[in-house]
Structures are given as C-alpha cells and as structure tokens.
VOMIRO-570044 format. One record per residue (C-alpha): residue in three letters; x, y negated, z. Coordinates in steps of 0.2 Angstrom, whole numbers, plus 5000, padded with zeros to 4 digits. Each point is the difference from the previous one (the first is absolute). Example, Ala and Ser with C-alpha at 12.3 -4.5 7.8 and 13.67 -1.06 7.14 Angstrom:
! VOMIRO-570044
ALA506250225039
SER500649834997
//
This chain:
! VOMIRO-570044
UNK544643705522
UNK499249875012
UNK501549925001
UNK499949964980
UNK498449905001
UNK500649875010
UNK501849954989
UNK499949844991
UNK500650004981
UNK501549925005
UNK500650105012
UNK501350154992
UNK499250205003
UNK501950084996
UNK500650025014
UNK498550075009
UNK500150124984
UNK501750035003
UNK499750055019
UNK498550114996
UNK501250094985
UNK501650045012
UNK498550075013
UNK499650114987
UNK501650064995
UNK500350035020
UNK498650125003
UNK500150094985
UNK501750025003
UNK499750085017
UNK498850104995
UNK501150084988
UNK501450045011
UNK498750075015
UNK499450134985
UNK501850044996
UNK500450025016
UNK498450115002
UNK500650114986
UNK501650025007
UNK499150045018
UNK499350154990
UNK501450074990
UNK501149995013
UNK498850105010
UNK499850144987
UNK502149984996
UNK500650055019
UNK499150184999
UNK500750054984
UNK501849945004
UNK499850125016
UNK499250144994
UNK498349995007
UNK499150074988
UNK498450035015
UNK499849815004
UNK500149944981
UNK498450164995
UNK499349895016
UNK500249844995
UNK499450064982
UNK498650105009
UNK500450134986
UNK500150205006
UNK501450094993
UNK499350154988
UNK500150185007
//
C-alpha cells in the first residue's frame, strides 16, 4: 500500500493491478489443489482397508468398538 502513495497521476496502476490479480489466482489456486490432495490423502487411507478386508485397522482408524 506504501507503494500507492508515491505514484504520480500520470503514471498507469493496471499493470501493478494486473500482477497483484494473477498473484491471487496463483495462491488460491494452490491452495485448492494442496486440500484436494489432502482429501484424497484420507480417502485413500480409509479405501486400502476396505478393499483388503481389514475390517480391525478400519474400527481403528474409526476408533469405533464393534458391538458384542
């Protein structure tokens, strides 16, 4: 914002605009694909013990206890 202060009226904001826009769109861009690849992290932990049968490691992932 300093930076704002010290422009003349003559000199053209846009493509200071246009820079601070595209770094924007960057980071929000990688901050959604670090949470999809978050979310794929998890299922794909809780997907490899159903496929193989384990039904023990998924009541401990869960931290559920299997009624008697």
């Amino acid at each position: 914002m300093s930076t704002l202060l010290f422009l003349s009226p003559t000199e053209n904001p846009a493509p200071g605009l246009a820079a601070a826009g595209l770094n924007l769109m960057i980071g929000l861009a990688l901050i959604s694909i670090s949470l999809v690849l978050c979310a794929m992290v998890c299922v794909l932990s809780c997907v490899q013990p159903i496929a193989s049968g384990e039904i023990a490691s998924i009541r401990r992932l869960t931290g559920r206890r299997a009624a008697a």
